[in-house]
mmCIF file of the N, C-alpha and C atoms, coordinates in Angstrom:
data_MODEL
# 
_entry.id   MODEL 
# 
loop_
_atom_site.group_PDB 
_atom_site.id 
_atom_site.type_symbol 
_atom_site.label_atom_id 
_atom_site.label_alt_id 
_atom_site.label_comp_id 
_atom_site.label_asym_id 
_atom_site.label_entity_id 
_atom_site.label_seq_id 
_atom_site.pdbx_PDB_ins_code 
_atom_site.Cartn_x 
_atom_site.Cartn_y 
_atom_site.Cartn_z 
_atom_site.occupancy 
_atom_site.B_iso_or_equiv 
_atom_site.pdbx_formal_charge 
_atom_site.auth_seq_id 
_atom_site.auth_comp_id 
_atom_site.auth_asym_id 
_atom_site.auth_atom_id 
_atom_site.pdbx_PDB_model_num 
ATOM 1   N N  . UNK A 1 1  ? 0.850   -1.176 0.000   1.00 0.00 ? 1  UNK A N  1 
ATOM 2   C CA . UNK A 1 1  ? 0.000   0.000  0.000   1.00 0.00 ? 1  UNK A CA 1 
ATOM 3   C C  . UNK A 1 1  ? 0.898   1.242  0.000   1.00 0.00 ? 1  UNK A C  1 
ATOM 4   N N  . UNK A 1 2  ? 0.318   2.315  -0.533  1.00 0.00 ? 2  UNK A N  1 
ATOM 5   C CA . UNK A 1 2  ? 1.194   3.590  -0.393  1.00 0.00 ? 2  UNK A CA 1 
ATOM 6   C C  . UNK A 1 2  ? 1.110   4.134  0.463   1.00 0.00 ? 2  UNK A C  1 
ATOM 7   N N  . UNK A 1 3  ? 2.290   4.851  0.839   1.00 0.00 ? 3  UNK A N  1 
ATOM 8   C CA . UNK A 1 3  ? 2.190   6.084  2.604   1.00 0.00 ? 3  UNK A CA 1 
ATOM 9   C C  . UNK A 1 3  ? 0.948   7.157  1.797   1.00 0.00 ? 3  UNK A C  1 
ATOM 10  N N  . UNK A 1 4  ? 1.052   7.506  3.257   1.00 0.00 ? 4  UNK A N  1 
ATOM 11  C CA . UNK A 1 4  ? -0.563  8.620  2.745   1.00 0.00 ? 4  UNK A CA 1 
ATOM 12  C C  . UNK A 1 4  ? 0.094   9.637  1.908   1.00 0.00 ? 4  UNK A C  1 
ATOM 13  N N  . UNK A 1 5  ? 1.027   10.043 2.406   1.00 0.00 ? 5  UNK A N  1 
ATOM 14  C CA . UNK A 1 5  ? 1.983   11.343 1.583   1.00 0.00 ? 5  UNK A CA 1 
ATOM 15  C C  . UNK A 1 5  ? 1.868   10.747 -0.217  1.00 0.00 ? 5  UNK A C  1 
ATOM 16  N N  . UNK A 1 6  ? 1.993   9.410  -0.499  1.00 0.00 ? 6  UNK A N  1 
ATOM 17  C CA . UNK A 1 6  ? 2.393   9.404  -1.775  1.00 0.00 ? 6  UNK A CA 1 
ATOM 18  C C  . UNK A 1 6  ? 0.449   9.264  -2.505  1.00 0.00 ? 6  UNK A C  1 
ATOM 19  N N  . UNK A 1 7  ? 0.191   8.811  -1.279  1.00 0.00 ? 7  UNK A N  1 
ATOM 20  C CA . UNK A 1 7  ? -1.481  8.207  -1.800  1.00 0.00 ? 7  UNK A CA 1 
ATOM 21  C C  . UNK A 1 7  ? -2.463  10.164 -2.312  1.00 0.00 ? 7  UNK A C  1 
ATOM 22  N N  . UNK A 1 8  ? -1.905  10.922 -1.183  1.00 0.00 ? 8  UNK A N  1 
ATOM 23  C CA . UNK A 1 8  ? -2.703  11.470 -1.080  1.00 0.00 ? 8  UNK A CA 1 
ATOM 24  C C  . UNK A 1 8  ? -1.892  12.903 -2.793  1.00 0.00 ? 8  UNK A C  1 
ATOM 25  N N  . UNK A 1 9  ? -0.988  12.381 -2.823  1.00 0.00 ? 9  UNK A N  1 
ATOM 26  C CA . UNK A 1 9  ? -0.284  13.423 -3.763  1.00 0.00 ? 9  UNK A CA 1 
ATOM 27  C C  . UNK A 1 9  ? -1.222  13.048 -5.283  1.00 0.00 ? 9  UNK A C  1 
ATOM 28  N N  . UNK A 1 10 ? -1.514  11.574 -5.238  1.00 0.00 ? 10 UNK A N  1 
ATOM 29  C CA . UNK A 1 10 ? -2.042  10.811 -6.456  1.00 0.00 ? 10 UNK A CA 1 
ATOM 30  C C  . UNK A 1 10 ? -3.532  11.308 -5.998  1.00 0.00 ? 10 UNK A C  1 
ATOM 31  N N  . UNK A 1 11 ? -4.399  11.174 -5.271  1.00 0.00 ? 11 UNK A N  1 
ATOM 32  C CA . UNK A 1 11 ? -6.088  11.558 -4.999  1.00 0.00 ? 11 UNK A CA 1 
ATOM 33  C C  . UNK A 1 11 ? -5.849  13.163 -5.669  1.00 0.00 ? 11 UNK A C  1 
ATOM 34  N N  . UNK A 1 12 ? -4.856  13.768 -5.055  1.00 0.00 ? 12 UNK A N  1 
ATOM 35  C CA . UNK A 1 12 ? -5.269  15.529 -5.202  1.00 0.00 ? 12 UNK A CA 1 
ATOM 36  C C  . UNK A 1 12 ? -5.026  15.102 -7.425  1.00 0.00 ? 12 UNK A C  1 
ATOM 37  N N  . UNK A 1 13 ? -4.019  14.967 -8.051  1.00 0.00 ? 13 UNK A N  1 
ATOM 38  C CA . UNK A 1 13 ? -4.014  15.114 -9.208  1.00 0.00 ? 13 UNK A CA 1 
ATOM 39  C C  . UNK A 1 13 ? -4.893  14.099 -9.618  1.00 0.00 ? 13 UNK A C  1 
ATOM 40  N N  . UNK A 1 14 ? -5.706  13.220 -9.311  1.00 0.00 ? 14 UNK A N  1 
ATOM 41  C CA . UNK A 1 14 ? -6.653  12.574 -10.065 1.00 0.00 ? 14 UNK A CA 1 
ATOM 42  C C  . UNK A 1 14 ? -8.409  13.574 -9.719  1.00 0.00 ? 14 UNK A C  1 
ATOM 43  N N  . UNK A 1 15 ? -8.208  13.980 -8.681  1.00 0.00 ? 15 UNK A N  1 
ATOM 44  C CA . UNK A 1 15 ? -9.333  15.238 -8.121  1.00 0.00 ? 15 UNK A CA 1 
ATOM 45  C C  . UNK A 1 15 ? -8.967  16.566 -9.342  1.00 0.00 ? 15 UNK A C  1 
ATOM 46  N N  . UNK A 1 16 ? -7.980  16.596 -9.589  1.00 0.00 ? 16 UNK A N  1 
ATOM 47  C CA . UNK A 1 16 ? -7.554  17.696 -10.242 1.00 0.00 ? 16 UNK A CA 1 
ATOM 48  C C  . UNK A 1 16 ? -8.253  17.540 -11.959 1.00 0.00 ? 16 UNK A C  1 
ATOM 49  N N  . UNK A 1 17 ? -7.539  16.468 -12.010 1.00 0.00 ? 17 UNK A N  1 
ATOM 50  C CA . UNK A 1 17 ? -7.887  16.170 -13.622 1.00 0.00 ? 17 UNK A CA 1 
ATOM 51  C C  . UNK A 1 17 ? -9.402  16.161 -13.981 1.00 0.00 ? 17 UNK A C  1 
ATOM 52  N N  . UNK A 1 18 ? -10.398 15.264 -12.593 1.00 0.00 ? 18 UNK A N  1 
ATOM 53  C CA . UNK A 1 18 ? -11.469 15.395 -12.730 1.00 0.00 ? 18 UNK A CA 1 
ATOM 54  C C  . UNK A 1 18 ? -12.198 17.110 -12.667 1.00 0.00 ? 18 UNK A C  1 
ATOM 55  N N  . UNK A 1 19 ? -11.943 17.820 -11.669 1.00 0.00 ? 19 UNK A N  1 
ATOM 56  C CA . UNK A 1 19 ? -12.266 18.995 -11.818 1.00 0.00 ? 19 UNK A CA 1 
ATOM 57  C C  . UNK A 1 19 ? -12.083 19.747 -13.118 1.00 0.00 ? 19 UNK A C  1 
ATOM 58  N N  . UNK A 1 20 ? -10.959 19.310 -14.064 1.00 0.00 ? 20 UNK A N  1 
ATOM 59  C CA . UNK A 1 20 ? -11.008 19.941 -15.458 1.00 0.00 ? 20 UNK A CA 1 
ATOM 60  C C  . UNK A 1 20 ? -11.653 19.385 -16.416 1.00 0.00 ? 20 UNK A C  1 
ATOM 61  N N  . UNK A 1 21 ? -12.288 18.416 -16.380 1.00 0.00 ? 21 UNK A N  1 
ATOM 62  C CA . UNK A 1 21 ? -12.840 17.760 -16.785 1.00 0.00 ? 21 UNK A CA 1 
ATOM 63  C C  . UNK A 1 21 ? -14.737 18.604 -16.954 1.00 0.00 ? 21 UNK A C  1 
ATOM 64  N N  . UNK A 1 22 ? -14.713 18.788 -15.223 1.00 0.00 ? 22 UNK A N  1 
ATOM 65  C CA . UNK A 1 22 ? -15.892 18.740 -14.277 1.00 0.00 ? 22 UNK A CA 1 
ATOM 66  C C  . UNK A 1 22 ? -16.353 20.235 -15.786 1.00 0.00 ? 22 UNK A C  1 
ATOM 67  N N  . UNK A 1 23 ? -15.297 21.181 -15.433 1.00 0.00 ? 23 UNK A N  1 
ATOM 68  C CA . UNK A 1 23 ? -14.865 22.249 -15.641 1.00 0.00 ? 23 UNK A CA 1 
ATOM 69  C C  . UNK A 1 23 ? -15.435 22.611 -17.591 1.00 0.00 ? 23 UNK A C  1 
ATOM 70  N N  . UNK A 1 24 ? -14.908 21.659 -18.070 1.00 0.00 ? 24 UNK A N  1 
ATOM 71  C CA . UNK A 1 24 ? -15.372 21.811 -19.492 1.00 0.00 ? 24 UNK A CA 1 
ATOM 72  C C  . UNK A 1 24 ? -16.411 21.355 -19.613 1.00 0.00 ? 24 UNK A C  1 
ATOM 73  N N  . UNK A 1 25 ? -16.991 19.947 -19.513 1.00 0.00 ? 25 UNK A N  1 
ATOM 74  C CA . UNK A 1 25 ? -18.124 19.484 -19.416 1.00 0.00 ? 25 UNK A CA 1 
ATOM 75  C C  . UNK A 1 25 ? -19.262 20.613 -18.999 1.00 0.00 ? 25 UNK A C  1 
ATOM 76  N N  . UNK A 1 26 ? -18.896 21.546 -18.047 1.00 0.00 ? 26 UNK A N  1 
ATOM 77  C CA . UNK A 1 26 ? -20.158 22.556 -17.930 1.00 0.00 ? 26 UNK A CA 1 
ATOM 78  C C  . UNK A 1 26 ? -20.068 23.682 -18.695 1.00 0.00 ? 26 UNK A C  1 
ATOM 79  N N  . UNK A 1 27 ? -18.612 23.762 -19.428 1.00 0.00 ? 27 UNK A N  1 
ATOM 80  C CA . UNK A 1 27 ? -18.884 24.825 -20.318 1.00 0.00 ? 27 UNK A CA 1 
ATOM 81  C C  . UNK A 1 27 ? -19.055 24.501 -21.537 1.00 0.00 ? 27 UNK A C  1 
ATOM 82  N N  . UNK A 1 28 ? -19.582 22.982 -21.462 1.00 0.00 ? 28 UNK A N  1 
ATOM 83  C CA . UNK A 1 28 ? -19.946 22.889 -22.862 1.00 0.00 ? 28 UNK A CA 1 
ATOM 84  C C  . UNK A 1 28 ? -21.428 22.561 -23.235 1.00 0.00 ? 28 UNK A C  1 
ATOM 85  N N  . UNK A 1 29 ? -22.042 22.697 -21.903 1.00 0.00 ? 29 UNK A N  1 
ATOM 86  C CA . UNK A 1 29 ? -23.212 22.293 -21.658 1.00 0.00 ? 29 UNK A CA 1 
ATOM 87  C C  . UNK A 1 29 ? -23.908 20.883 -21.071 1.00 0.00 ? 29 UNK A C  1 
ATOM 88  N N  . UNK A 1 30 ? -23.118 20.167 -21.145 1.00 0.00 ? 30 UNK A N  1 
ATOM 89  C CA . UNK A 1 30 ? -23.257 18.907 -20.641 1.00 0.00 ? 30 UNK A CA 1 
ATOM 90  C C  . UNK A 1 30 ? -22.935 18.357 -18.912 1.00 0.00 ? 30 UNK A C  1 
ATOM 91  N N  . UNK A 1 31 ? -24.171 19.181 -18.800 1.00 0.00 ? 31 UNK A N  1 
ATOM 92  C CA . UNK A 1 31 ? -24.377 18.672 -17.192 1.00 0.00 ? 31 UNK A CA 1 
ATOM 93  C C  . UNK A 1 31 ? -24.164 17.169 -17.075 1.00 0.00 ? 31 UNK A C  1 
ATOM 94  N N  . UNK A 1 32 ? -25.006 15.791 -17.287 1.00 0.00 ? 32 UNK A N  1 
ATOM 95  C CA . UNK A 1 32 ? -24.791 14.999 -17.368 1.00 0.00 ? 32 UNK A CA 1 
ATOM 96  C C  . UNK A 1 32 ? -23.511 14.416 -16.750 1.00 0.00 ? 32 UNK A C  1 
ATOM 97  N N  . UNK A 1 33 ? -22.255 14.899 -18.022 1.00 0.00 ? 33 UNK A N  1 
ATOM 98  C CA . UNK A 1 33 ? -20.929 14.806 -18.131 1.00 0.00 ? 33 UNK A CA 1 
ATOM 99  C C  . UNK A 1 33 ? -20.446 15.471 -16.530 1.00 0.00 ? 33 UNK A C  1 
ATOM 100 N N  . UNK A 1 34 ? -20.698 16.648 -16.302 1.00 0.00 ? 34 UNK A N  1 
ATOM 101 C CA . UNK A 1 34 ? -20.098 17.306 -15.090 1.00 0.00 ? 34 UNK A CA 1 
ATOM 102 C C  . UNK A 1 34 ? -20.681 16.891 -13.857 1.00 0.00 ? 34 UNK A C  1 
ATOM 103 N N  . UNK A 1 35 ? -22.359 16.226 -13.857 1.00 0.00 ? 35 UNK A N  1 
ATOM 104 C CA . UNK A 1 35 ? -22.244 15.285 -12.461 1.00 0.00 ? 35 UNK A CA 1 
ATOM 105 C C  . UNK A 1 35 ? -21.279 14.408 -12.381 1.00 0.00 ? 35 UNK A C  1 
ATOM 106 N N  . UNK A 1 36 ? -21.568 13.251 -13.561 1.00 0.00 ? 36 UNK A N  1 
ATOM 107 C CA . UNK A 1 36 ? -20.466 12.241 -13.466 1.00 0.00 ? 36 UNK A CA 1 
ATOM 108 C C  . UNK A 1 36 ? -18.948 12.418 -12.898 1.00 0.00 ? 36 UNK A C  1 
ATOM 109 N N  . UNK A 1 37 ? -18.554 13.507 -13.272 1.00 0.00 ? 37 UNK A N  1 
ATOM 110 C CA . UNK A 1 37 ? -17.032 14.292 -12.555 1.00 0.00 ? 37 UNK A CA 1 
ATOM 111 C C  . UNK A 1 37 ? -16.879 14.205 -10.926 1.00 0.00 ? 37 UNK A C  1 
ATOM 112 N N  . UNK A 1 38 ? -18.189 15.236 -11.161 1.00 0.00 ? 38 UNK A N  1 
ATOM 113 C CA . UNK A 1 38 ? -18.093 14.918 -9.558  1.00 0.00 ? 38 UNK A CA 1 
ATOM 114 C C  . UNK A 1 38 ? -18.577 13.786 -9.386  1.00 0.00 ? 38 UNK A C  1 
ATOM 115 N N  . UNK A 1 39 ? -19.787 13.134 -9.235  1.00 0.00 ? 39 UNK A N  1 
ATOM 116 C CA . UNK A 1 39 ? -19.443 12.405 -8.450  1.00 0.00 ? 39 UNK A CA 1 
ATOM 117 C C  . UNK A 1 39 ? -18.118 11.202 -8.524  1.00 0.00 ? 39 UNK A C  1 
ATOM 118 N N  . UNK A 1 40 ? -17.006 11.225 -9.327  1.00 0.00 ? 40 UNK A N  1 
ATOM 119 C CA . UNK A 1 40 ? -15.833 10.970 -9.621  1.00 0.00 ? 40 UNK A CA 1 
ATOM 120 C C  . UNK A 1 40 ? -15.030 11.266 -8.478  1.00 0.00 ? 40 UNK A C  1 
ATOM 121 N N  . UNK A 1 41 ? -15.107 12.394 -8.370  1.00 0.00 ? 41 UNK A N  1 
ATOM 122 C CA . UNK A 1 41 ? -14.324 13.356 -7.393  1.00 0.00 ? 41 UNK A CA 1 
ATOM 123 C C  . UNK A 1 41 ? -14.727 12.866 -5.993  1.00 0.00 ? 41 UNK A C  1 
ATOM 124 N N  . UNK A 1 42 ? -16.205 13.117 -5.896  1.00 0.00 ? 42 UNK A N  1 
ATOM 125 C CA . UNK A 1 42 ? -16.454 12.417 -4.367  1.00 0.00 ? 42 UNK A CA 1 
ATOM 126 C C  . UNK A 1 42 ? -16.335 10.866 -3.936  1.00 0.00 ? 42 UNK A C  1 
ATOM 127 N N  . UNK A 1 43 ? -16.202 10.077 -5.115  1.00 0.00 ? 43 UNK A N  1 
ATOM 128 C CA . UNK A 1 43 ? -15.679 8.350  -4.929  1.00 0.00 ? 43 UNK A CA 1 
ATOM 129 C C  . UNK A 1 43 ? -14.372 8.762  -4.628  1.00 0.00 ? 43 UNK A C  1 
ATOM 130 N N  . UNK A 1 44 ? -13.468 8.989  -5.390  1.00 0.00 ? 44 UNK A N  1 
ATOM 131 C CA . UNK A 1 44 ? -11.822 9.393  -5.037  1.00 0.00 ? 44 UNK A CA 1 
ATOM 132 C C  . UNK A 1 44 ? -11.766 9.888  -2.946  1.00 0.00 ? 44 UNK A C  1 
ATOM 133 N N  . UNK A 1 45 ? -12.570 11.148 -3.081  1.00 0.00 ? 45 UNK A N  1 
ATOM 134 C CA . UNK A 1 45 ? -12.560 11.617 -1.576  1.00 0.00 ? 45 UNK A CA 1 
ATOM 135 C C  . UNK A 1 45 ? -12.638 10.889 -0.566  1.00 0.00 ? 45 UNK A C  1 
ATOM 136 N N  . UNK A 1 46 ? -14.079 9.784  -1.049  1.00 0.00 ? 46 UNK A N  1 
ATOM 137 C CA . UNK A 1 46 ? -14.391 9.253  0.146   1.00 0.00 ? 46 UNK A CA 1 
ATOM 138 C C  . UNK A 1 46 ? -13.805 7.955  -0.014  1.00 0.00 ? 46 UNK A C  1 
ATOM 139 N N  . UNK A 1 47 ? -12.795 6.834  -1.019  1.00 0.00 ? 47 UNK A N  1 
ATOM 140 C CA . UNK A 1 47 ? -12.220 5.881  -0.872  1.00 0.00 ? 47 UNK A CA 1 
ATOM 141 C C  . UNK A 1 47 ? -10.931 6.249  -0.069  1.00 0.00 ? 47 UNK A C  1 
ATOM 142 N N  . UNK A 1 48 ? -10.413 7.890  -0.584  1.00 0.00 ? 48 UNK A N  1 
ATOM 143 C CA . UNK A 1 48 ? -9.058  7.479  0.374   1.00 0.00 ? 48 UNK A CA 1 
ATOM 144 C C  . UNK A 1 48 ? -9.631  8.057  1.892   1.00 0.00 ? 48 UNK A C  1 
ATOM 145 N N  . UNK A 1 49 ? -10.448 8.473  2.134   1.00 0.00 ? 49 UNK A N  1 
ATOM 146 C CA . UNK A 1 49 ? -11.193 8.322  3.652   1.00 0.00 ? 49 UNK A CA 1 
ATOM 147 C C  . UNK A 1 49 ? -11.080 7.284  4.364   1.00 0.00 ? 49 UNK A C  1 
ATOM 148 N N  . UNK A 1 50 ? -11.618 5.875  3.671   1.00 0.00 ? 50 UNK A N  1 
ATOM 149 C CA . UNK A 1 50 ? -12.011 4.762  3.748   1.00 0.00 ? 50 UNK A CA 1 
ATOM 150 C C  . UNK A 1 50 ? -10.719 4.031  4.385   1.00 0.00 ? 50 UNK A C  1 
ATOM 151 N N  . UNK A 1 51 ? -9.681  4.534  3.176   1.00 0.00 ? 51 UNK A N  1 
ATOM 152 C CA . UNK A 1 51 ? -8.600  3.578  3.738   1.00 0.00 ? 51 UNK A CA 1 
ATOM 153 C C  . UNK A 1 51 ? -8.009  4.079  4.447   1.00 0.00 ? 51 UNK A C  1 
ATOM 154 N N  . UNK A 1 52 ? -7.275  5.673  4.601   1.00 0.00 ? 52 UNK A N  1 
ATOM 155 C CA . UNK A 1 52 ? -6.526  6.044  5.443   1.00 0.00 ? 52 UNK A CA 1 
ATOM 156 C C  . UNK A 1 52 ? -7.418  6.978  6.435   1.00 0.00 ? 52 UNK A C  1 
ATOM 157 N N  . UNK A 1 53 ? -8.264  6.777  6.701   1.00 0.00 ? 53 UNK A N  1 
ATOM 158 C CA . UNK A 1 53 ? -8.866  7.735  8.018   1.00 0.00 ? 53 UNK A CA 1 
ATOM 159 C C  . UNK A 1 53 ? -8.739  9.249  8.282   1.00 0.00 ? 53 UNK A C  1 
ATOM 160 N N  . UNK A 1 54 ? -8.319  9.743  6.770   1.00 0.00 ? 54 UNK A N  1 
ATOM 161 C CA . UNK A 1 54 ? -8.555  11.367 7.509   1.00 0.00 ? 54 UNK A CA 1 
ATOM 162 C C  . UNK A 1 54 ? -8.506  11.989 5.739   1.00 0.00 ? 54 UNK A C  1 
ATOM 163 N N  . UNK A 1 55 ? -9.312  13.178 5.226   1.00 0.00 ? 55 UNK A N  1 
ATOM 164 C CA . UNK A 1 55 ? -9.694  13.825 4.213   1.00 0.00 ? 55 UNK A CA 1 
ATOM 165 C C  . UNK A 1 55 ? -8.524  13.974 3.059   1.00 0.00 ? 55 UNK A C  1 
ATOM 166 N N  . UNK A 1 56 ? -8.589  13.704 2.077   1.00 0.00 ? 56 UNK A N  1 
ATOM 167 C CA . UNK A 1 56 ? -7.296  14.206 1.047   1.00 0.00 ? 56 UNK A CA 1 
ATOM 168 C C  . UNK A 1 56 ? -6.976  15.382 1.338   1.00 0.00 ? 56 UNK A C  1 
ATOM 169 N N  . UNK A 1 57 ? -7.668  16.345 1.785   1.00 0.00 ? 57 UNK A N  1 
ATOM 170 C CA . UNK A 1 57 ? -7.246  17.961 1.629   1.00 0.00 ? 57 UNK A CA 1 
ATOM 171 C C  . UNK A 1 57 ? -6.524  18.029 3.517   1.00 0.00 ? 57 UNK A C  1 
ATOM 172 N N  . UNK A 1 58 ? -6.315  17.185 4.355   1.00 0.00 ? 58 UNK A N  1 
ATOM 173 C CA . UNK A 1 58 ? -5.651  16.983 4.893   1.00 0.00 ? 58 UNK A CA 1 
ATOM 174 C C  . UNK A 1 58 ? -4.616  17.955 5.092   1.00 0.00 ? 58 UNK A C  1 
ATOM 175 N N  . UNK A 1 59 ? -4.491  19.136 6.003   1.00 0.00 ? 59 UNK A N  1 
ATOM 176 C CA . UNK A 1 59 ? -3.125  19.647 6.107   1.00 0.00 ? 59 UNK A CA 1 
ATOM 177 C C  . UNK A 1 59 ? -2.507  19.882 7.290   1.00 0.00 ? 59 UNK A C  1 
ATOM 178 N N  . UNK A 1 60 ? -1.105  19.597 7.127   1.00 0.00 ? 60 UNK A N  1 
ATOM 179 C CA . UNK A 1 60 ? -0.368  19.235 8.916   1.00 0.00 ? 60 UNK A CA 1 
ATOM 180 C C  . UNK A 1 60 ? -0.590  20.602 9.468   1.00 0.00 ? 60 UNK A C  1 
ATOM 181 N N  . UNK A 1 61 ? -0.431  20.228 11.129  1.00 0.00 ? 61 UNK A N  1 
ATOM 182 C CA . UNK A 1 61 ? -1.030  21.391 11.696  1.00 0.00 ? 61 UNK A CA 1 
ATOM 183 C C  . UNK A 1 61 ? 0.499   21.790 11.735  1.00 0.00 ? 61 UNK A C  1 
ATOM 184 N N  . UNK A 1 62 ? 0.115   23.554 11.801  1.00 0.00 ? 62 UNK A N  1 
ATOM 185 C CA . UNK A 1 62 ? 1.497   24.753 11.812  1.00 0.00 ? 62 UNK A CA 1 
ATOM 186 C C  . UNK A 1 62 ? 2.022   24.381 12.768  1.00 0.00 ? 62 UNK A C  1 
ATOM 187 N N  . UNK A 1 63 ? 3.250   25.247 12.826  1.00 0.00 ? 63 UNK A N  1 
ATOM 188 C CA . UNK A 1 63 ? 4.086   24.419 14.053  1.00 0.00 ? 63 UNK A CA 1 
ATOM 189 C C  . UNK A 1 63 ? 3.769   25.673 14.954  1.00 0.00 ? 63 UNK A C  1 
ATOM 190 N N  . UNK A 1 64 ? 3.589   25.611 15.900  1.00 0.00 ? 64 UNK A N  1 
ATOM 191 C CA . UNK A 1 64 ? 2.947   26.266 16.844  1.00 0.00 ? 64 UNK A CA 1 
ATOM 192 C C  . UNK A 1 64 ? 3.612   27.522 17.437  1.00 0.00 ? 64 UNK A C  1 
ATOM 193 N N  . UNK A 1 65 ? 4.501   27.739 16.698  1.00 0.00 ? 65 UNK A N  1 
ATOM 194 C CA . UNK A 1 65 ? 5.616   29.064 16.589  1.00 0.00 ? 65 UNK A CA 1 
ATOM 195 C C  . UNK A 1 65 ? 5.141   30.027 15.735  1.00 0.00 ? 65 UNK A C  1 
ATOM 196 N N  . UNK A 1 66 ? 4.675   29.188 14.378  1.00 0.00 ? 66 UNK A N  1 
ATOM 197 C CA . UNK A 1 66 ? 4.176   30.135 13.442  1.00 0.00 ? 66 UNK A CA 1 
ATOM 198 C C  . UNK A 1 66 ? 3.027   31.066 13.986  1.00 0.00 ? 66 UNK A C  1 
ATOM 199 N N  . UNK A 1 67 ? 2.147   30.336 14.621  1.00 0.00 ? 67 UNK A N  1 
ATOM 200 C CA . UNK A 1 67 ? 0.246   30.886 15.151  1.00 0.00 ? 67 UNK A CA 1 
ATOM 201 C C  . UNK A 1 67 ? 0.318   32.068 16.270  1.00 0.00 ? 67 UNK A C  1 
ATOM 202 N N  . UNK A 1 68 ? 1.844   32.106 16.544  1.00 0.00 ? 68 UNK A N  1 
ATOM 203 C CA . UNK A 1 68 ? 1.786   33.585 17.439  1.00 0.00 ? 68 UNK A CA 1 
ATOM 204 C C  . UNK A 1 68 ? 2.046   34.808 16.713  1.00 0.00 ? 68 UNK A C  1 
# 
């Protein structure tokens, strides 16, 4: 299995590709096409949920030096 770091680098550019996708499909009129995206996008979200227990958009907390 992949570390989350490598899993989650692959979810964001396959989220990505779908969003351009999502992206033309509605400017071309084809809703249809741009649900299917998403819901593309939200299978991707919620499988790596599934396996690794916490959101693709996931970001480490600041180091606690920075927040003052």
């Amino acid at each position: 299995m992949k570390s989350v770091i490598e899993a989650r680098a692959w979810a964001k550019n396959v989220i990505e590709m779908y969003r351009r996708d999502m992206q033309e499909a509605r400017e071309a009129g084809d809703i249809e096409n741009a649900m299917a995206c998403a819901g593309r996008i939200s299978g991707v979200q919620a499988t790596f949920y599934g396996i690794y227990g916490e959101p693709v958009n996931f970001h480490e907390p600041k180091d606690s030096r920075e927040s003052h």
